[in-house]
C-alpha positions as CSV (number, residue, x, y, z in Angstrom):
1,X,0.0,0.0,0.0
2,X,3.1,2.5,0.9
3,X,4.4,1.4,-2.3
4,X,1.3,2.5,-4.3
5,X,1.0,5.5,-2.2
6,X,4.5,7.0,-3.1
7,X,4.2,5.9,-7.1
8,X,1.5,7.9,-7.6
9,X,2.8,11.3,-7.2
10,X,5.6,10.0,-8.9
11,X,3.6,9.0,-12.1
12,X,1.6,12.0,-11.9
13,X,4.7,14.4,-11.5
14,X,6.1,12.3,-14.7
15,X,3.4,12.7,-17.0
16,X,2.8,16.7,-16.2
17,X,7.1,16.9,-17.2
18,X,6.6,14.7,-20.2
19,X,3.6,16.9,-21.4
20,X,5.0,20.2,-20.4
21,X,8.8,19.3,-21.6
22,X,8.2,16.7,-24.3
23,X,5.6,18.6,-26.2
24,X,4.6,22.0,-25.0
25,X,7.8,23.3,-24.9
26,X,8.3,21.6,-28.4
27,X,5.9,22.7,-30.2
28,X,6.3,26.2,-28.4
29,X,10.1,26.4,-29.9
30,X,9.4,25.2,-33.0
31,X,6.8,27.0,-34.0
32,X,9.0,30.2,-32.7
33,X,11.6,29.2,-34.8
34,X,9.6,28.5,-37.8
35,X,7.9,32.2,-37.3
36,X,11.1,34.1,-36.6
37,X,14.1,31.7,-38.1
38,X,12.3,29.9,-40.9
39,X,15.3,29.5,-43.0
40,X,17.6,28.5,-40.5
41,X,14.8,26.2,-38.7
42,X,14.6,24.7,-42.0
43,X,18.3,23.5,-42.2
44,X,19.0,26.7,-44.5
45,X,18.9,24.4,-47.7
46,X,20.0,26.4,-51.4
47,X,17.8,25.5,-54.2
48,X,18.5,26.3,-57.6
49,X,15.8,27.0,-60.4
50,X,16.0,24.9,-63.6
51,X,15.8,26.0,-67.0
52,X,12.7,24.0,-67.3
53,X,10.9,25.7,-64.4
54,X,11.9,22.8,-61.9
55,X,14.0,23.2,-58.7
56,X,17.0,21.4,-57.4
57,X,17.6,21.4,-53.7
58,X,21.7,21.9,-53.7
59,X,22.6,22.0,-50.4
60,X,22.5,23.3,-46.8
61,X,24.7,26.6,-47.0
62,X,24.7,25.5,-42.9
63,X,27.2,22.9,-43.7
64,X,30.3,22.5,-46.0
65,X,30.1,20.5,-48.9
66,X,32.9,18.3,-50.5
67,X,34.4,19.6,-53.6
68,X,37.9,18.4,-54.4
69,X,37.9,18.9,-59.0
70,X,40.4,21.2,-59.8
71,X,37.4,23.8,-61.5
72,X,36.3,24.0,-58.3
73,X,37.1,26.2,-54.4
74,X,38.1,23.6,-52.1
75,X,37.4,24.3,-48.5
76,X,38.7,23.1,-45.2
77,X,38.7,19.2,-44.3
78,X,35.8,17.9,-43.1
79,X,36.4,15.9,-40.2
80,X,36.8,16.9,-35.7
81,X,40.0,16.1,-34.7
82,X,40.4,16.1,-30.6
83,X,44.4,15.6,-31.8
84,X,46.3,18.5,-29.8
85,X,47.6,21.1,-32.4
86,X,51.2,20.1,-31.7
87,X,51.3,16.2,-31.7
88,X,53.1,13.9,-34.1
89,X,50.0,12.7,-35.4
90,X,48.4,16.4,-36.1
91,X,51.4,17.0,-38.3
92,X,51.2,13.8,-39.8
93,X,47.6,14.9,-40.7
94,X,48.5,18.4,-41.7
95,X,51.6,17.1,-44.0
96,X,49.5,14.8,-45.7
97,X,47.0,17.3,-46.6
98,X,49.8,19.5,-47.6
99,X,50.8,16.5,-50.3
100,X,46.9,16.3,-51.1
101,X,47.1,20.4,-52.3
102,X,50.7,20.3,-54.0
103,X,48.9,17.2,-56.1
104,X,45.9,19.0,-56.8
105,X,47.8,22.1,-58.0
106,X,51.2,21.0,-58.7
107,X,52.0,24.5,-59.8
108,X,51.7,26.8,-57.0
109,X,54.5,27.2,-55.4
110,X,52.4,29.9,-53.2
111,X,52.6,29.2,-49.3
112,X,49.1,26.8,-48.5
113,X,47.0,28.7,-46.3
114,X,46.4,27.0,-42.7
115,X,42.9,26.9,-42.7
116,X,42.7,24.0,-46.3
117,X,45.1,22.2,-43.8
118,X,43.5,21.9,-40.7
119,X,40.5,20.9,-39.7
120,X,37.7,23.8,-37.9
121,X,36.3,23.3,-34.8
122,X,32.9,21.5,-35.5
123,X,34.4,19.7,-39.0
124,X,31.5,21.2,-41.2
125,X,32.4,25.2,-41.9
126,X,31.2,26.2,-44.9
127,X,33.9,28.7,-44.7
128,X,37.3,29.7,-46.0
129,X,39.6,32.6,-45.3
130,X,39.8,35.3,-48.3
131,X,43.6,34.0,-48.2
132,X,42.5,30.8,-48.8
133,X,39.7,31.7,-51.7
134,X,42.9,33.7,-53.7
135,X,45.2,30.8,-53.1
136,X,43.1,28.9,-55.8
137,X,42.0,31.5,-58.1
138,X,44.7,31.1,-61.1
139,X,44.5,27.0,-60.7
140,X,40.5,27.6,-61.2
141,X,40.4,30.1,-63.9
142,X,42.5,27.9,-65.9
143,X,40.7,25.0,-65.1
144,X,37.4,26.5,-66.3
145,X,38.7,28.8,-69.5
146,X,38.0,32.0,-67.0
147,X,40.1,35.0,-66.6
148,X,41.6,35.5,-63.0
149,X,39.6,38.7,-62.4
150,X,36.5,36.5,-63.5
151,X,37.2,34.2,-60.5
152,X,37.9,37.1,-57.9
153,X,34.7,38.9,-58.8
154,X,32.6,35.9,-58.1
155,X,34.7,35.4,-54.5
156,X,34.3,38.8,-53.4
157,X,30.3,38.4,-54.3
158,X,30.3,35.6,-51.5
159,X,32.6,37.0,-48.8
160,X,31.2,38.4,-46.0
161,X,33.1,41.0,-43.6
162,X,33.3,41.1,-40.5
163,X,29.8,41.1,-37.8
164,X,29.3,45.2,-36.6
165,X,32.5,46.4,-38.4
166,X,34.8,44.7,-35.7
167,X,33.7,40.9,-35.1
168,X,35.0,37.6,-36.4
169,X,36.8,37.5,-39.9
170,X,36.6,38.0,-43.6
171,X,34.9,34.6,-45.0
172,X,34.4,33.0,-48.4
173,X,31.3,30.6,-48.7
174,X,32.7,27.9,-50.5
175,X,29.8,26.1,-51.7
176,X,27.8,29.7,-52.9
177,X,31.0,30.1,-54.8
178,X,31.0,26.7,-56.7
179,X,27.2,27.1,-57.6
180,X,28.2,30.9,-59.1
181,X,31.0,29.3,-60.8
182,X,29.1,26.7,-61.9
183,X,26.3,29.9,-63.4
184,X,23.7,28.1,-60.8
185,X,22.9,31.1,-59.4
């Protein structure tokens, strides 16, 4: 009977929580979220319009994408590393992606910027550094028949500055880059 007495309250308080955290708060931030984020909310995915009046979900611009063809901006690895920044086996890492660039563009003999050798915090930034965007620029204009100023122009349409004026850094979105390459958008 004690036994019964004490689960009660117990099943009681555990159904008002599920109700009140599992869907009432829910519902609550997601329909927030839908009313005052819908883009994000919605995984902030790029879709491109056909030709023939269809459209063609690319991408999240959330999340990089994987593009290693020469014609192409290459951004950072993909891939979280918890490898401290000066062990034998980050620098193992960071030579072999140095080989994986000097292969790519055996030509440039410029000095590979950090961030398309290393790794960013969550493995998924959609982002490069403006260094990182010019270090490929001749590699894709010849690649793709386009003059140099050609490739810049379409860069510096998809680099944001920094947040207020003083915040954060310069960044290239890689992936809205390939789709203007690409005349996608």
């Amino acid at each position: 009977m004690k036994f019964r007495k004490e689960l009660r309250p117990a099943l009681i308080c555990f159904g008002i929580m599920t109700v009140l955290c599992g869907a009432l708060y829910t519902a609550a931030i997601t329909g927030i979220s839908q009313l005052v984020f819908k883009d994000q909310a919605n995984g902030s995915i790029i879709a491109v319009h056909q030709k023939d009046g269809t459209k063609i979900e690319m991408g999240s611009r959330l999340l990089a994408q994987s593009f290693t063809k020469t014609e192409y901006l290459v951004g950072r690895p993909a891939g979280v590393s918890n490898l401290s920044p000066v062990s034998k086996e980050e620098k193992k890492l960071v030579q072999e992606r140095i080989d994986w660039w000097h292969s790519l563009d055996p030509g440039n003999e410029k000095e590979i910027p950090m961030d398309l050798v290393t790794g960013s915090g969550s493995g998924v930034d959609p982002h490069i550094t403006p260094q990182a965007a010019e270090y490929q620029v001749t590699r894709i204009a010849k690649d793709r028949g386009m003059t140099e100023e050609e490739v810049r122009h379409i860069i510096k349409n998809y680099t944001s500055g920094r947040l207020l004026g003083f915040m954060g850094e310069p960044a290239v979105d890689v992936f809205m880059v390939n789709l203007a390459l690409d005349g996608l958008i």
